[in-house]
Each structure stands twice: as C-alpha cells, then as structure tokens.
TILO-907254 format. One record per residue (C-alpha): residue number from 1; x, y, z. Coordinates in nm, 2 decimals, decimal comma. Each point is the difference from the previous one (the first is absolute). Example, Ala and Ser with C-alpha at 12.3 -4.5 7.8 and 13.67 -1.06 7.14 Angstrom:
% TILO-907254
vodo: 1; x: 1,23; y: -0,45; z: 0,78
vodo: 2; x: 0,14; y: 0,34; z: -0,07
This chain:
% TILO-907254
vodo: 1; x: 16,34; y: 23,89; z: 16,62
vodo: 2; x: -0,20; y: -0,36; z: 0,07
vodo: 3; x: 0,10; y: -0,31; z: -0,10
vodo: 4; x: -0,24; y: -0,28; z: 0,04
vodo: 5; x: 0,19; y: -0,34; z: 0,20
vodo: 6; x: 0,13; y: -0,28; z: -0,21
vodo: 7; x: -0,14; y: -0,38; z: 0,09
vodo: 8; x: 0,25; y: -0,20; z: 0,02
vodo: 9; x: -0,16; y: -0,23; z: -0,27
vodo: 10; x: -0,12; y: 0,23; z: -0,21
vodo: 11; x: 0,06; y: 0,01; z: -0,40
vodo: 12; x: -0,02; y: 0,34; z: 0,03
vodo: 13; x: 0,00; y: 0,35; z: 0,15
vodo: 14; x: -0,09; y: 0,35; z: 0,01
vodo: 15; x: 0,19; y: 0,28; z: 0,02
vodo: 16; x: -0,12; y: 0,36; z: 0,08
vodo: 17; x: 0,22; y: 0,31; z: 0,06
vodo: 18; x: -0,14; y: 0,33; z: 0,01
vodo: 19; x: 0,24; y: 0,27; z: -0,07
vodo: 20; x: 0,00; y: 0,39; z: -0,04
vodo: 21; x: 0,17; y: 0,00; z: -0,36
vodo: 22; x: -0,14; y: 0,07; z: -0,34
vodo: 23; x: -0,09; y: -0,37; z: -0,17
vodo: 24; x: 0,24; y: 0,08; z: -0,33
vodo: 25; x: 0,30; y: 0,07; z: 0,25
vodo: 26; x: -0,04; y: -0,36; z: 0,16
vodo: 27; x: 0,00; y: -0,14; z: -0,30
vodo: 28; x: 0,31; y: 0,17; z: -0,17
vodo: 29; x: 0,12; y: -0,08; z: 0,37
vodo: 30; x: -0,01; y: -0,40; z: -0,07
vodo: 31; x: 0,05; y: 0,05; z: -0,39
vodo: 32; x: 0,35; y: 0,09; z: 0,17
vodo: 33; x: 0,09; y: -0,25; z: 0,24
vodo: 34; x: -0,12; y: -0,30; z: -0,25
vodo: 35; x: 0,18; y: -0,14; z: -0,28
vodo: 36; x: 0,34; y: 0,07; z: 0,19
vodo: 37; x: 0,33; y: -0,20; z: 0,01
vodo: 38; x: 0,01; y: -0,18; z: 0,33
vodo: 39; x: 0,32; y: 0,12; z: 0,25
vodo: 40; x: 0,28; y: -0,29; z: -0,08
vodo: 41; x: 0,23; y: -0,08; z: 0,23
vodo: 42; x: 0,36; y: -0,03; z: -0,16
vodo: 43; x: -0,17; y: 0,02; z: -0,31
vodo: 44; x: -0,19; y: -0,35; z: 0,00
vodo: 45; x: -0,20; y: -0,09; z: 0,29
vodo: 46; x: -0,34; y: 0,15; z: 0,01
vodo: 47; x: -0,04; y: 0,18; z: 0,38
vodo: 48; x: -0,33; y: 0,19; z: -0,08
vodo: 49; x: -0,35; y: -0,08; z: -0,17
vodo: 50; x: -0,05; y: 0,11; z: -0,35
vodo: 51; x: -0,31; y: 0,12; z: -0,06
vodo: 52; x: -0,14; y: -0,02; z: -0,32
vodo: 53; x: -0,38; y: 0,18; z: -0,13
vodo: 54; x: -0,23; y: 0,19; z: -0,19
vodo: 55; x: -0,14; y: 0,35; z: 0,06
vodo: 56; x: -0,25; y: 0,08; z: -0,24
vodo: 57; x: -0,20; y: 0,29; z: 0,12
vodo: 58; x: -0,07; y: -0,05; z: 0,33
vodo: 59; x: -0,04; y: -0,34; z: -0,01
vodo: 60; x: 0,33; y: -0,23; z: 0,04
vodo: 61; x: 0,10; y: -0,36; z: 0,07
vodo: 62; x: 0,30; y: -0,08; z: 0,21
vodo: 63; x: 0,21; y: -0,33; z: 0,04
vodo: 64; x: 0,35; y: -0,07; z: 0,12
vodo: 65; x: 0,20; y: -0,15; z: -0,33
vodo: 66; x: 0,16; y: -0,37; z: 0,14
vodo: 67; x: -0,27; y: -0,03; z: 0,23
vodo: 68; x: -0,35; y: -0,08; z: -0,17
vodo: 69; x: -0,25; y: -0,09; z: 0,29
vodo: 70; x: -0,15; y: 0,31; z: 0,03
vodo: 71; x: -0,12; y: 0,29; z: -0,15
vodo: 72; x: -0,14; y: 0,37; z: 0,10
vodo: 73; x: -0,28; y: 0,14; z: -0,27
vodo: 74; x: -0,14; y: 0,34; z: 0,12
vodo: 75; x: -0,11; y: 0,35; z: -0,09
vodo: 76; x: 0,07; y: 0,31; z: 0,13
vodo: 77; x: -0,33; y: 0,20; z: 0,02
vodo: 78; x: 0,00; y: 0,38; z: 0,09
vodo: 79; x: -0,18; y: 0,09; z: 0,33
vodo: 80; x: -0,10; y: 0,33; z: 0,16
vodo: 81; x: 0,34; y: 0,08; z: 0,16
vodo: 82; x: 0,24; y: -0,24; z: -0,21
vodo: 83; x: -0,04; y: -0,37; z: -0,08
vodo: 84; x: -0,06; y: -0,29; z: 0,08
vodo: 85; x: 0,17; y: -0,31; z: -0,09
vodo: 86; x: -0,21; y: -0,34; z: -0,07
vodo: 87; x: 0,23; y: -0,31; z: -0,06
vodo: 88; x: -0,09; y: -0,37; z: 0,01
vodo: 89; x: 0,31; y: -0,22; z: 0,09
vodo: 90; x: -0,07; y: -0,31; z: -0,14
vodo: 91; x: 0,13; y: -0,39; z: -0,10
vodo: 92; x: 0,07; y: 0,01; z: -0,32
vodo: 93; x: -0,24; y: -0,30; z: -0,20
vodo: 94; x: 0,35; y: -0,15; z: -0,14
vodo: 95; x: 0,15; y: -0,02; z: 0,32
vodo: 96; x: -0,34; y: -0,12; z: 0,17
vodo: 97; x: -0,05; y: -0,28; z: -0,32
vodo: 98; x: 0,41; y: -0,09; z: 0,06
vodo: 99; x: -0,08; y: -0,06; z: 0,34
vodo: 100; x: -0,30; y: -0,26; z: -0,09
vodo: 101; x: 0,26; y: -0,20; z: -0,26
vodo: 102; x: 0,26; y: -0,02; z: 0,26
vodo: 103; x: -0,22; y: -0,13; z: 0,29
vodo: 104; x: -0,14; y: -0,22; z: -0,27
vodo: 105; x: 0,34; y: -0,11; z: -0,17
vodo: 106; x: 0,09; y: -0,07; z: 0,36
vodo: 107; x: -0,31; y: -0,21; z: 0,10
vodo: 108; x: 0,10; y: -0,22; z: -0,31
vodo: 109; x: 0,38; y: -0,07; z: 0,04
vodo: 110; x: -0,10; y: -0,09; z: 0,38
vodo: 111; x: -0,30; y: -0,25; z: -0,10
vodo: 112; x: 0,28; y: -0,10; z: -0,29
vodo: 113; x: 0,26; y: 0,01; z: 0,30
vodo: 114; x: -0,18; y: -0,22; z: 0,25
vodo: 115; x: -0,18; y: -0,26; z: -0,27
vodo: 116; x: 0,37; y: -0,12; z: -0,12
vodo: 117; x: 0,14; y: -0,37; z: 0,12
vodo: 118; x: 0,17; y: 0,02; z: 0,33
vodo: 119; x: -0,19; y: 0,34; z: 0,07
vodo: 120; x: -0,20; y: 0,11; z: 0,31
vodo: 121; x: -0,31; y: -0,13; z: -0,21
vodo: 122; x: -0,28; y: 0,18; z: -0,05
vodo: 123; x: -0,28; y: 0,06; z: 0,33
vodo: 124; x: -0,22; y: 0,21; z: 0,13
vodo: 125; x: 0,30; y: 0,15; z: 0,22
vodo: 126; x: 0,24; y: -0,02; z: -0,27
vodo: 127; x: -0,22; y: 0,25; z: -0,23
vodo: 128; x: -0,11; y: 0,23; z: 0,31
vodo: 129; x: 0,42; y: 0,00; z: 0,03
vodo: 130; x: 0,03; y: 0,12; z: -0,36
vodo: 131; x: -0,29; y: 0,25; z: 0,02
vodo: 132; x: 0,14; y: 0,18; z: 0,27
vodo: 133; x: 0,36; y: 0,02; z: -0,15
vodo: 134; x: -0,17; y: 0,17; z: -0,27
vodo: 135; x: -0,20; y: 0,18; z: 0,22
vodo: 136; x: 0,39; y: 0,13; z: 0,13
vodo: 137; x: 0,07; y: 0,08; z: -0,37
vodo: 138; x: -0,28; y: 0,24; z: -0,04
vodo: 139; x: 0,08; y: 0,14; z: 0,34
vodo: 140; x: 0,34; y: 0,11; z: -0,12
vodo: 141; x: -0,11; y: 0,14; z: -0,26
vodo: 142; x: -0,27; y: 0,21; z: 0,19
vodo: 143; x: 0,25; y: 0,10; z: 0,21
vodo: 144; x: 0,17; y: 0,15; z: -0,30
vodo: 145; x: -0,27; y: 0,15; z: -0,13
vodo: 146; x: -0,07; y: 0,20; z: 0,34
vodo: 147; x: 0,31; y: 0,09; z: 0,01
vodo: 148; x: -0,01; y: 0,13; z: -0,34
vodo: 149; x: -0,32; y: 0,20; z: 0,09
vodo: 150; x: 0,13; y: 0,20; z: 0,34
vodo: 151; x: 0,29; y: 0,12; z: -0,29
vodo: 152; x: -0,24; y: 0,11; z: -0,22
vodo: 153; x: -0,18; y: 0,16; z: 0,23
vodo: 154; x: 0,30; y: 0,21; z: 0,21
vodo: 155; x: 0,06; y: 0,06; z: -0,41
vodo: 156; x: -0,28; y: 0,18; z: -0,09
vodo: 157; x: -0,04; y: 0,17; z: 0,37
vodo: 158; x: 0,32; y: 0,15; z: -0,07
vodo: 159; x: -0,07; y: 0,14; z: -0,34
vodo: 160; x: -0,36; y: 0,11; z: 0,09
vodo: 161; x: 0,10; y: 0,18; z: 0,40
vodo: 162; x: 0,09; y: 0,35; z: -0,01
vodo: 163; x: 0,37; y: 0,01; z: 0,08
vodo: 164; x: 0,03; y: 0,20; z: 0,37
C-alpha cells in the first residue's frame, strides 16, 4: 500500500492502495458503503458522513453529500496478485470558482465599505487591510476543504484495506 504525501496547497492528490483482492470485489465493496443513510442521532442530527457515488465498472466517483469541496474519481485496475486502486482527490471546479466570487464579492463590499463618508477612506493600507481579510476568507475555506479531503481519504482507505 503507498500513498503519495499531500502539499498542503495542493488542488489535488493522489491516492494509491495496493491490495490482494479481485478488482470487481472492491468495487461491489464501495457500491455497498455508498449511497447510504447517514447514522442520525435522535433521529435528526446528522453524526456521520454520507457518502454519495458512482461505480460503473471499475471506475467510480466519490463525494460526501452536504459537503461539496472535494471529490475522489478513480479506477480500480486488476494487478498480478489483486488490485490496485488509483484515486485523484480533488477541489471540485464549483467549489474552486465559489471561492474566486467570494474573495471577489468580498474585495468589493470592503473597497464599497471603506470609500463611504465617515469611512476609513480609501489608501494604499486600507486596500492591503481588505486584501488580507479576504485572503482570511479563502483561508477558511481551504481549511474546510482539507478537512474534507483527510475524510475522504480515511473513506476510501477503509473501503479499499482488507479487513484484519
């Protein structure tokens, strides 16, 4: 089993697993823990991911339902000994285009913000101040998005791993 390391910045990552089962098993393995009811606690609050996907084949693409950021495409392909498992864990382009508007939106209302009468006005330091508030904006949102990513990840390890 390798797994190449994640940058920290990265839109994206690999993941490898190599495992000593046939290829169709795995995939009737995750056709089976996809597309499941989430565990509810007193019947409303959510207290687990839901994982929602496609399995066509041996190809499949896997994304937890409320949370959009990112998404695992792979194939399982059938290797001398079992499989291995080829996933790319990626930002989605809608999440990665709603992060753009937001920082932009942002920019905006804080130019709009500062340029009113009896506002900071608008200066060099001013703007620098509003660009790295939206700088802050994007960070929680990458945070999120990480976050989001080590899930999917343990997600897909946990399918793909031969139980002990």
């Amino acid at each position: 089993m390798a797994r190449s390391p994640a940058p920290l910045l990265a839109l994206g990552e690999d993941l490898v697993l190599d495992v000593a089962v046939a290829p169709e098993a795995l995939a009737s393995r995750l056709r089976g823990r996809i597309n499941q009811r989430p565990k509810r606690a007193f019947g409303i609050l959510k207290v687990s991911d839901e994982w929602i996907g496609v399995v066509q084949g041996n190809d499949f693409a896997v994304w937890e339902r409320r949370q959009h950021a990112m998404r695992a495409e792979g194939r399982i392909r059938r290797v001398r000994g079992g499989s291995r498992v080829e996933a790319r864990i990626e930002l989605t382009r809608r999440s990665a285009v709603l992060m753009a508007v937001f920082f932009a939106l942002f920019a905006v209302a804080a130019i709009g913000l500062l340029g009113r009468p009896g506002g900071m006005g608008i200066s060099p330091a001013t703007i620098a101040l509003a660009f790295l508030a939206g700088l802050g904006t994007l960070a929680v949102f990458w945070a999120g998005s990480l976050r989001q990513r080590a899930a999917l990840r343990r997600f897909l390890t946990e399918v793909f791993v031969e139980p002990t």
